[in-house]
C-alpha positions as CSV (number, residue, x, y, z in Angstrom):
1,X,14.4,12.5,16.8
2,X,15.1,8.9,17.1
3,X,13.1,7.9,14.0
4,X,15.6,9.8,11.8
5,X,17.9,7.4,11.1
6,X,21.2,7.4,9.4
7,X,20.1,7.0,6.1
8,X,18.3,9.6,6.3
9,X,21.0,12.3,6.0
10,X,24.4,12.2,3.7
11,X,27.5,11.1,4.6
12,X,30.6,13.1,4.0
13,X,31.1,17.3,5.2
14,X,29.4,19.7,3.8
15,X,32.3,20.6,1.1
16,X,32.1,16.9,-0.1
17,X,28.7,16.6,-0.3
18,X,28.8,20.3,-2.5
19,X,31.0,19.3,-4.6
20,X,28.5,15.4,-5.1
21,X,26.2,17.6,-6.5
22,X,27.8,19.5,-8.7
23,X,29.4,17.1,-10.1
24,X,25.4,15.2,-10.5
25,X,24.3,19.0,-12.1
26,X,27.0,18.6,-14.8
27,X,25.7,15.2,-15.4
28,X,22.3,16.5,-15.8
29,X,23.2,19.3,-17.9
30,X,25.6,16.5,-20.2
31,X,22.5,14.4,-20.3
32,X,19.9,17.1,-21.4
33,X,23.1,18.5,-24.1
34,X,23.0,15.5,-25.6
35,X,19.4,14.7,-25.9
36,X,19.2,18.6,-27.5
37,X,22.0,17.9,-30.3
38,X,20.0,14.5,-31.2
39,X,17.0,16.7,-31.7
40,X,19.0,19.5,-33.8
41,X,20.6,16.1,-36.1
42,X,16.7,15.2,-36.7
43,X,14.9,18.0,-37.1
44,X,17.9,19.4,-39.8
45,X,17.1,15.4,-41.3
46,X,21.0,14.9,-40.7
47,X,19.6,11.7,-38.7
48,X,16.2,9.7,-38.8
49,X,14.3,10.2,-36.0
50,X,12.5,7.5,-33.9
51,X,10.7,6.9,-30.8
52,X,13.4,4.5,-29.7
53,X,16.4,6.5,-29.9
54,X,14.2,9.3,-28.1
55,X,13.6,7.2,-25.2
56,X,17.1,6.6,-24.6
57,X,18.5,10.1,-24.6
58,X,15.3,10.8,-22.0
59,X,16.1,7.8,-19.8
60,X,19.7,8.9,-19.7
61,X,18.3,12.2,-19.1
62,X,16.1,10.8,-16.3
63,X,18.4,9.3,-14.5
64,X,20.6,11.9,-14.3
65,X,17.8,13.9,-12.8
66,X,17.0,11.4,-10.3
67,X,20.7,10.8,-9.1
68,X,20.4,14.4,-8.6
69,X,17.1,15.1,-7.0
70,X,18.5,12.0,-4.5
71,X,21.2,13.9,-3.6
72,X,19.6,16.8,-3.0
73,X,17.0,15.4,-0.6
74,X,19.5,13.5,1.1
75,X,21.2,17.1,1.9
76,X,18.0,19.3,2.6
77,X,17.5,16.4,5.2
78,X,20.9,16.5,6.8
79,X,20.2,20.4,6.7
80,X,17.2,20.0,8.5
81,X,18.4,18.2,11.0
82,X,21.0,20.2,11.8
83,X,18.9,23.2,11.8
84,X,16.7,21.5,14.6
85,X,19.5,20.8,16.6
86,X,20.7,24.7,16.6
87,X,17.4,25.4,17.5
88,X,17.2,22.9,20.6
89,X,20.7,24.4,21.6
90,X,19.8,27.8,21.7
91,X,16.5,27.1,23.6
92,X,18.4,24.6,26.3
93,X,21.1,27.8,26.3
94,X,17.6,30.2,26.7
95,X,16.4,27.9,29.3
96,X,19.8,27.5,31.3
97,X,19.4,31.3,31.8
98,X,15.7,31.0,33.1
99,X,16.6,28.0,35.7
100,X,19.8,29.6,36.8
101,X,20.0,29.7,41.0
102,X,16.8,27.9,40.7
103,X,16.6,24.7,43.2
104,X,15.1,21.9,41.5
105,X,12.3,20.4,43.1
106,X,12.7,16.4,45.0
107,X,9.7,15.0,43.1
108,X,11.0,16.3,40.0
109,X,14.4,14.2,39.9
110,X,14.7,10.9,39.6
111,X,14.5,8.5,42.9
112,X,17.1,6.3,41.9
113,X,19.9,8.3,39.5
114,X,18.7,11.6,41.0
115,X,18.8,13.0,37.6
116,X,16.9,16.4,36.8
117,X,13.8,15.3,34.8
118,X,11.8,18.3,34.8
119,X,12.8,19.5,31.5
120,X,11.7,17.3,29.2
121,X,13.4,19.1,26.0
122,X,16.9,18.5,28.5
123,X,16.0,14.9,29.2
124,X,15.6,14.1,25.6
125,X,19.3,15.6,24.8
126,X,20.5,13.2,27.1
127,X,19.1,10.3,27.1
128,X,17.3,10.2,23.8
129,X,13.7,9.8,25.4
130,X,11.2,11.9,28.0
131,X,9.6,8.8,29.5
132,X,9.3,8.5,33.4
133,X,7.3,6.7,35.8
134,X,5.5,7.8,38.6
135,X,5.2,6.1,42.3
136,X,2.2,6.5,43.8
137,X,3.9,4.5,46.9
138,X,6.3,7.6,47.6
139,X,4.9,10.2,45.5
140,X,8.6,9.9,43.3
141,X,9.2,9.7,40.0
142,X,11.6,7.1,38.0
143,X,13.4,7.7,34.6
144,X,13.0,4.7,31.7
145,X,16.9,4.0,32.4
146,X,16.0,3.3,36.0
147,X,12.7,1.8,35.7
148,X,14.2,-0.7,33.0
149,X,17.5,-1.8,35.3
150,X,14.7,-2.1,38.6
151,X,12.2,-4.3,36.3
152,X,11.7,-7.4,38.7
153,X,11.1,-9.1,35.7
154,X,14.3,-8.4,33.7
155,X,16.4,-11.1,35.3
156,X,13.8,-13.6,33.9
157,X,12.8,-12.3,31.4
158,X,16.9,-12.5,30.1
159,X,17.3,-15.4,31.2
160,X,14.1,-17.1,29.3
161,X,15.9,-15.5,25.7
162,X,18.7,-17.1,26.5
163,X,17.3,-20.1,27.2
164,X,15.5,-20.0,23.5
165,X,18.4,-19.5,22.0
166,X,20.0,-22.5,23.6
167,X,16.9,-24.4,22.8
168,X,16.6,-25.1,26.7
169,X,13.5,-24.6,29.0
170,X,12.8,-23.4,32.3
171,X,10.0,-23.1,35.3
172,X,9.2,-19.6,35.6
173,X,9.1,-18.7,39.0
174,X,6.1,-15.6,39.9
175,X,8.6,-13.1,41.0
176,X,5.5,-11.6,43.5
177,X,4.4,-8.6,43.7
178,X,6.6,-5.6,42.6
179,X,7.8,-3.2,44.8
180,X,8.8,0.3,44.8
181,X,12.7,0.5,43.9
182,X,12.7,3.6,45.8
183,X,11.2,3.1,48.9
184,X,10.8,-0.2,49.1
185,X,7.3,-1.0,49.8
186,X,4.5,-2.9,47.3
187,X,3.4,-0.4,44.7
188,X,0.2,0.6,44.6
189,X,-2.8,-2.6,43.0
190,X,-6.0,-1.0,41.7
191,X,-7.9,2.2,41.0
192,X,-8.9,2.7,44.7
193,X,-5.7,2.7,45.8
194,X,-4.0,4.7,43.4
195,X,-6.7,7.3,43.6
196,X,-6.2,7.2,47.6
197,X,-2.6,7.9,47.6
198,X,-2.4,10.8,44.5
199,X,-5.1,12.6,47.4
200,X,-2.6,12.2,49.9
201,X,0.6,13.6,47.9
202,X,-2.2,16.0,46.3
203,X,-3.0,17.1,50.1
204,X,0.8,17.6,50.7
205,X,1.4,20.0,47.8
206,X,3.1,17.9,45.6
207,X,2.5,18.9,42.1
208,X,2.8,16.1,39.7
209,X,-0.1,14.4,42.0
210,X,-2.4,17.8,42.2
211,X,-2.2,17.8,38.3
212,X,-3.4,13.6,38.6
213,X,-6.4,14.5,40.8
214,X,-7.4,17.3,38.4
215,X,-7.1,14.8,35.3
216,X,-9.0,11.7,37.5
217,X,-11.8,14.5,38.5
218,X,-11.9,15.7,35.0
219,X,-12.0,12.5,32.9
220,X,-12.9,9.6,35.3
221,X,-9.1,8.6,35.8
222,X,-9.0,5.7,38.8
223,X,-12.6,5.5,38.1
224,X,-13.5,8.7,39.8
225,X,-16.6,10.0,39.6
226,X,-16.3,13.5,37.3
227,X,-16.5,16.7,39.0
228,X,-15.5,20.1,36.3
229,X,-15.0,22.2,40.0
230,X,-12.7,20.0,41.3
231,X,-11.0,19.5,38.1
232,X,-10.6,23.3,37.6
233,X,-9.4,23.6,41.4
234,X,-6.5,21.3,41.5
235,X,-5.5,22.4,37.8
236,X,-4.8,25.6,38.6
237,X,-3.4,24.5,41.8
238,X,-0.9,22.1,39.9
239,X,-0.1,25.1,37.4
240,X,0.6,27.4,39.9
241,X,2.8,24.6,41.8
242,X,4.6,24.7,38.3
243,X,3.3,20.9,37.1
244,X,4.5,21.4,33.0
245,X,1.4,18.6,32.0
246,X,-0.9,21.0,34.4
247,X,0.3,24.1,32.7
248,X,-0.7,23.0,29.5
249,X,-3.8,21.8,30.3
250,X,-4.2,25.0,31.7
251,X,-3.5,26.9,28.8
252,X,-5.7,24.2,26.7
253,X,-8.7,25.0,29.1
254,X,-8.3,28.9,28.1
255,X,-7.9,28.5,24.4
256,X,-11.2,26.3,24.5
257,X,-13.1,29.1,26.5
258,X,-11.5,31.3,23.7
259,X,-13.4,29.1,21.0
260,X,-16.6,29.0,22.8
261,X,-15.9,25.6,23.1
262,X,-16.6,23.5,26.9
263,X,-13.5,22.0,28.7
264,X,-13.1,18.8,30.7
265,X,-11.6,21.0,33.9
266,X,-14.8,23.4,33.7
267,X,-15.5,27.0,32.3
268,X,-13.2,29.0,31.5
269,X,-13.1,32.7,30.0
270,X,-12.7,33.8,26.8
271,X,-9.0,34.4,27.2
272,X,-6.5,33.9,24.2
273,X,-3.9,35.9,26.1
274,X,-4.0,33.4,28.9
275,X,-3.5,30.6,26.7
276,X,-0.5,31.5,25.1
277,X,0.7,32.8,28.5
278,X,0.5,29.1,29.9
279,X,1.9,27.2,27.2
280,X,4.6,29.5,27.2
281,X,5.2,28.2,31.0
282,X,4.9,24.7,29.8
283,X,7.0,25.2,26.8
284,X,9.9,26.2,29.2
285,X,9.8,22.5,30.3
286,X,10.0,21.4,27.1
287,X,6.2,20.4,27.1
288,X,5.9,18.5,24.0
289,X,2.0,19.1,23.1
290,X,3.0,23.2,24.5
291,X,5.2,23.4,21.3
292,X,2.8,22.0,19.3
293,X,-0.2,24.3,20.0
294,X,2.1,26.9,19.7
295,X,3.7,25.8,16.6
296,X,0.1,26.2,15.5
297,X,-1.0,29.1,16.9
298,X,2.0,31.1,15.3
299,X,1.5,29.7,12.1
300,X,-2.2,30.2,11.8
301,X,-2.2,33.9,13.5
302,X,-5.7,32.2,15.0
303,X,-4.9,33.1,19.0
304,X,-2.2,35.6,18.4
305,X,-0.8,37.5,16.2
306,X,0.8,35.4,13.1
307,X,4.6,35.1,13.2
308,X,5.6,31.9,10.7
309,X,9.1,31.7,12.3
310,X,7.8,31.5,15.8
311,X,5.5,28.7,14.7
312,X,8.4,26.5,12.4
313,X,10.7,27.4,16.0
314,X,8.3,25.6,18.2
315,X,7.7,22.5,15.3
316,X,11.4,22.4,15.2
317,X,11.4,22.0,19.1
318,X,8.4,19.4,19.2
319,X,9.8,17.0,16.2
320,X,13.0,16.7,18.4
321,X,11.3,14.9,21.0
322,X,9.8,12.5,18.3
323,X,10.8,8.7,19.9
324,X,9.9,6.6,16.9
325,X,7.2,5.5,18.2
326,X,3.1,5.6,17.5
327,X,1.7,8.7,19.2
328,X,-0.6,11.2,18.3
329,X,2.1,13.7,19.7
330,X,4.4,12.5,17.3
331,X,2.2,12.7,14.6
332,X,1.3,16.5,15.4
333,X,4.5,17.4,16.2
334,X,5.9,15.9,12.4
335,X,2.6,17.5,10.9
336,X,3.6,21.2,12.4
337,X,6.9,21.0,9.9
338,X,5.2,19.5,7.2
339,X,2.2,22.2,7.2
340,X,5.3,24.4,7.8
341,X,7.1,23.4,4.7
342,X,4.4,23.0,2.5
343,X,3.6,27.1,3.3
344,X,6.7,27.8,1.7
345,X,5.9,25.6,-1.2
346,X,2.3,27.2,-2.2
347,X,3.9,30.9,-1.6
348,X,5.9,30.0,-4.2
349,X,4.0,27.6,-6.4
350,X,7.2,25.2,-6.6
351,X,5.4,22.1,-6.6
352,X,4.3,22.3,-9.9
353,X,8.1,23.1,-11.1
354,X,10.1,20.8,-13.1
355,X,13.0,19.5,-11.5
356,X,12.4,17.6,-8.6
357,X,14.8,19.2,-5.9
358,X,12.8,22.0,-4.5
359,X,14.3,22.3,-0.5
360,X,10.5,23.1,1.0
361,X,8.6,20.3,-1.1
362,X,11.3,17.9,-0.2
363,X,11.3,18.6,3.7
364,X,7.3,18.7,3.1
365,X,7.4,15.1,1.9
366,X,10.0,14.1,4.5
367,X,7.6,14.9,7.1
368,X,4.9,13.8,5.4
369,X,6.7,10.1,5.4
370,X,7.9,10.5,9.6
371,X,4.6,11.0,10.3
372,X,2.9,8.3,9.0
373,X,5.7,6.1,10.3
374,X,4.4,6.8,13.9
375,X,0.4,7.1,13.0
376,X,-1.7,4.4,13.8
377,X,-4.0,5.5,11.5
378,X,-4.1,5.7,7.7
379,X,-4.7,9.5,8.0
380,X,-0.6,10.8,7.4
381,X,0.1,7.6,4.6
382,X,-3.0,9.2,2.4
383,X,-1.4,12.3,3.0
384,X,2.0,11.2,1.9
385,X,0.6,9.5,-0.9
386,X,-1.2,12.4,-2.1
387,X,1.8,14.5,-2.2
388,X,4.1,12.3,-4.0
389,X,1.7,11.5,-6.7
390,X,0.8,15.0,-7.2
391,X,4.5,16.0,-7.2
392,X,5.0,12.9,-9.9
393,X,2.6,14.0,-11.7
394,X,3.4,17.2,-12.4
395,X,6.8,16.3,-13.4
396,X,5.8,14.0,-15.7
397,X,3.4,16.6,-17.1
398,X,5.5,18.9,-17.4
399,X,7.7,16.8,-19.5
400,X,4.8,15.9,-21.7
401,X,4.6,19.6,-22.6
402,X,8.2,20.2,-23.6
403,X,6.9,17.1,-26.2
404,X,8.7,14.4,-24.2
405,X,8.3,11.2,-24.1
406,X,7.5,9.3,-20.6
407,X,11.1,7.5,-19.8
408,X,10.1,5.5,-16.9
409,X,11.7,6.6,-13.8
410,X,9.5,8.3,-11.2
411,X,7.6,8.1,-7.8
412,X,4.7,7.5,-9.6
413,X,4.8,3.8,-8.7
414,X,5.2,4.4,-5.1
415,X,2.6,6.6,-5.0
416,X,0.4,3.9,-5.8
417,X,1.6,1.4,-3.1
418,X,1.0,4.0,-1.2
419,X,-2.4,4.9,-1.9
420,X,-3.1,0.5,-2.0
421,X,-2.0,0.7,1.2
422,X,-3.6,3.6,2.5
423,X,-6.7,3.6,0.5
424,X,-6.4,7.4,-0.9
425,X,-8.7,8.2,-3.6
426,X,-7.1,11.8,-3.7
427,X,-3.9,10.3,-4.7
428,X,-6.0,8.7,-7.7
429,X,-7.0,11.9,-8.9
430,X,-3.1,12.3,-10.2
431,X,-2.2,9.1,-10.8
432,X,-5.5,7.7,-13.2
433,X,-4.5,10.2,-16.1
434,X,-1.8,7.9,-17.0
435,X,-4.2,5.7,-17.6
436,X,-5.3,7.3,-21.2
437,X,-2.4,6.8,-23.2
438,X,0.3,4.8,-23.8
439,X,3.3,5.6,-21.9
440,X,5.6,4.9,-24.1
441,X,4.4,6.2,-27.7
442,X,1.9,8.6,-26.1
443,X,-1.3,7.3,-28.5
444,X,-4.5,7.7,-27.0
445,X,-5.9,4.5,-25.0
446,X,-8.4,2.0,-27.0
447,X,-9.9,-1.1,-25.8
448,X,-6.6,-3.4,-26.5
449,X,-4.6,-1.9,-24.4
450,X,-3.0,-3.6,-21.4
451,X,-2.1,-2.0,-18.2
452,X,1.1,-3.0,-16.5
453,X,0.6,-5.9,-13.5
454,X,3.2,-4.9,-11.3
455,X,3.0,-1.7,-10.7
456,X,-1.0,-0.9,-11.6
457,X,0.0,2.3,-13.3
458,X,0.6,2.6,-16.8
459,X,-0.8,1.1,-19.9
460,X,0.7,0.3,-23.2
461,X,-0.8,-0.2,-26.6
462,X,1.2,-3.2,-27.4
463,X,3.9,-5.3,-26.0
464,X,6.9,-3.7,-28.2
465,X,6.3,-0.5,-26.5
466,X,6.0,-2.2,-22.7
467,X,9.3,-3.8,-23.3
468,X,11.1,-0.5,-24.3
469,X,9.5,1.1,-21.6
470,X,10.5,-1.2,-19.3
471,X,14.4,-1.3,-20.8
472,X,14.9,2.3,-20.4
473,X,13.4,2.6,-17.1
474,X,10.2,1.0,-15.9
475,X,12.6,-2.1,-14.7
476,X,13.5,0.0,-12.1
477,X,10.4,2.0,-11.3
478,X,8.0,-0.7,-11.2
479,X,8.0,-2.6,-8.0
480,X,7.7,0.8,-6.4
481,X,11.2,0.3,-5.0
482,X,12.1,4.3,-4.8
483,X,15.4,5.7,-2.9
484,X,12.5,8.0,-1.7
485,X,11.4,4.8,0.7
486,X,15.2,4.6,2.2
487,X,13.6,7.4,4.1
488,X,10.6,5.8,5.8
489,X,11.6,2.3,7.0
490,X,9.0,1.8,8.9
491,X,6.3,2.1,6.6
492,X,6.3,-1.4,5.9
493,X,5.3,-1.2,2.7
């Protein structure tokens, strides 16, 4: 889970933490005490009521709520987090068992550090990333750590930085062609080649390069010329051999015969059972897109029989693998918890609750945010933008029927940033109903009045009741600078 980072979870035990927010509940409860006893002194006419001493019992009220609902995201986070990791510990435990007396195979540890990298799930405890390199030279493979200290280029490429920095310049010398830190020889330049030598390990029974040839037969890889027979051959070869990538495949190749649907590696039957049975065997690896077709599977009771605790168990397992960085398995993977989370809050119809701390809309949202952090496309920010402003909204409607006036702190503003950014009109279908009054005094929207520049939300009927809007809240709000967004750095918003 490298793109949680450490802002994402609070600091302190668990007892501290406890104790932060009940101390913030009392604050809220002070808050809303208050604002009660001022409506008691005006309704009994003991004091004159006005809009203006309204808005600031509700912006104290408001703030307190949102110093709160902070605090509690920040700790259904760190509980998630540490949930994950309990789960990743008790499948590494599950796996120790299944791998116990079990030799582990040449090709599947590193060539240089000689480190195990056949479990990917493993890997990623350890190093904090699954990435390895194939040699087509040797038929090895090479971990990141290894691949990075052997990089012919890394001696020039550090020395060129430090050069910059020293404002110095040098002639770059063409290190020549690189060669195989394992064996020694040139690695492998072209298509032909490549395809040449994953035949000949193929040939030999390694596994890694029977699940290649069944990929370059299957989807032109190396430029090959398709053939669905051969692809289906050398997969189940490569499965059998125990390949993770092959297995899943596999497994992918039955569920599509299951849908009626044609696969790259040829026909297939109609097997469910098989499906599940082969991501199963991937998932023991730690196979990344296994947990997530299973994460699915479970959840939607579509190729077996539904179990929702299975299916947030495998999510749990694929987020953990999430490197930061732009993949569509990262995106899936964060999208399995959020779908997960966001079951929980329709079962229970919390989004539409008042205060803003429910545990499963939060985590929904949370993964909502980590996956459009790592999605090259605007899909995941329109979907996080759609469930902030629908949350904002119907907090702020809510307060509208307990005869409150708007105080002006909310995600309502970063909402729309968010849907700017990622174009979502679905977002607008929440956030345009501030547009018909004033969000101050609440009177119904004419042709005079103005809307707001910075934040392209709400409009006011004049500029006495922007400026106390703004005073008891907005300031803040505006800019769409939310403690929500100290969760998605890399948004770039």
């Amino acid at each position: 889970m490298n793109n949680v980072k450490a802002d994402d979870v609070a600091d302190g035990d668990d007892d501290t933490n406890q104790k932060d927010i009940k101390s913030l509940e009392a604050a809220v409860t002070a808050a809303n005490n208050e604002m009660l006893n001022w409506k008691a002194l005006t309704g009994s006419g003991r004091v004159s009521s006005n809009v203006k001493d309204q808005l600031k019992f509700l912006g104290a009220l408001a703030q307190a709520e949102d110093d709160l609902a902070r605090a509690n995201f920040r700790k259904d986070v760190k509980d998630e987090v540490g949930r994950i990791e309990r789960i990743v510990d008790q499948e590494l435990e599950r796996m120790a068992g299944l791998e116990k007396g079990e030799e582990v195979d040449l090709y599947l540890r590193c060539a240089m550090c000689n480190d195990d990298i056949s479990n990917a799930l493993l890997f990623m405890k350890k190093r904090g990333t699954t990435k390895c390199y194939k040699l087509s030279c040797c038929g090895r493979k090479i971990c990141a750590s290894c691949h990075e200290e052997h990089d012919p280029m890394r001696g020039v490429k550090e020395k060129l930085e430090k050069l910059a920095l020293e404002g110095g310049v040098m002639a770059i010398q063409d290190p020549g062609p690189e060669r195989c830190p394992n064996c020694g020889g040139d690695l492998p330049e072209g298509d032909k080649e490549c395809f040449k030598l994953v035949g000949k390990f193929a040939q030999q029974g390694v596994a890694w390069a029977m699940g290649d040839l069944a990929l370059a037969y299957a989807n032109g890889k190396y430029g090959t010329k398709l053939n669905p027979q051969k692809a289906k051959k050398w997969l189940i070869k490569a499965a059998k051999a125990k390949d993770t990538q092959s297995q899943y495949h596999l497994g992918l190749s039955y569920e599509h015969g299951a849908r009626g649907k044609c696969p790259s590696f040829g026909e297939f039957s109609k097997s469910s059972t098989d499906a599940i049975e082969w991501y199963l065997k991937a998932a023991d690896k730690g196979c990344v897109a296994a947990y997530i077709n299973l994460a699915r599977a479970y959840r939607c009771g579509d190729l077996v029989e539904k179990d929702t605790e299975k299916g947030d168990r495998y999510a749990s397992l694929a987020v953990y693998q999430n490197d930061g960085e732009k993949s569509e398995l990262n995106v899936k993977a964060c999208q399995q918890l959020y779908l997960s989370h966001w079951d929980s809050v329709d079962s229970s119809g919390s989004a539409e609750s008042s205060p803003p701390n429910d545990s499963a809309f939060n985590l929904h949202t949370y993964w909502c945010g980590k996956a459009a952090e790592v999605d090259s496309t605007p899909r995941s920010g329109q979907t996080l933008a759609y469930t902030i402003s629908m949350y904002a909204a119907f907090d702020y409607w809510y307060k509208l029927t307990q005869n409150n006036n708007l105080p002006g702190i909310s995600v309502l503003c970063v909402a729309k940033r968010l849907e700017l950014k990622y174009k979502s009109p679905k977002s607008s279908n929440f956030i345009t109903h501030f547009e018909d009054f004033c969000a101050r005094c609440k009177k119904d929207k004419d042709g005079t009045f103005k809307r707001c520049n910075g934040c392209k939300v709400f409009y006011y009927c004049g500029k006495s009741c922007q400026v106390e809007h703004w005073k008891h809240g907005h300031k803040k709000e505006c800019k769409g600078d939310h403690w929500i967004l100290e969760h998605f750095p890399n948004l770039n918003l």
